[in-house]
C-alpha positions, 0 to 999 in steps of 0.5 A: 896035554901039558903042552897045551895046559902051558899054551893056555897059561902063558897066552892067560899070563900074556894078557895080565901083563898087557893089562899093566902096562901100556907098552904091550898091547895085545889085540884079544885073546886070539891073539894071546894064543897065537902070540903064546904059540910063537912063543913056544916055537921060538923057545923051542928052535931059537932059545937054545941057539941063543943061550948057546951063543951067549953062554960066557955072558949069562955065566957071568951075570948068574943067569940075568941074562936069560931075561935078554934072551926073552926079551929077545923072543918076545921081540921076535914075536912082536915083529912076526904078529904085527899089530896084533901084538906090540912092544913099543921098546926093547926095555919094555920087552926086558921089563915083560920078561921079568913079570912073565917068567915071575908069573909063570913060575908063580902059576907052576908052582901054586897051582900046576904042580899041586893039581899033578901031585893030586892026580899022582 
């Protein structure tokens, strides 16, 4: 169920940030939720891969560098999904990052954690 919770939250964060910037185009909310899916599956198989590899450089920029590593995911998703979901550069890609991961710490902490916390 938490799993699905989150899916719903990013596909929703998804498309705030395609609303604000003209670089990430979404194509509905469809495709919010498959691009949120992707996402996840990438997270899940090809992150951990990933920050292993880079592992000496995030160490050395304090863990900036896992916004790359999003950056990178969400690339992966923007060539896996078409037209349906679209960066136009991998700076945009980076930028996105940012006001993902900002978002969705936001939404966790405001909202999720409370709402788990009441029903404890």
């Amino acid at each position: 169920m938490r799993w699905l919770a989150q899916i719903l939250v990013n596909s929703l964060v998804l498309i705030v940030v395609a609303g604000y910037f003209e670089s990430f185009y979404l194509d509905g909310v469809s495709s919010a939720i498959i691009a949120s899916l992707i996402i996840s599956v990438l997270n899940l198989i090809v992150k951990p891969i990933l920050i292993l590899l880079t592992l000496p450089v995030t160490v050395l920029t304090f863990g900036l560098f896992l916004f790359v590593i999003n950056a990178i995911t969400l690339m992966m998703t923007d060539s896996i999904m078409g037209t349906a979901f679209e960066i136009d550069s991998f700076g945009a890609a980076v930028l996105a990052a940012i006001f993902i991961s900002a978002l969705n710490l936001l939404i966790q902490k405001v909202i999720i954690e409370p709402l788990s916390d009441k029903e404890e």
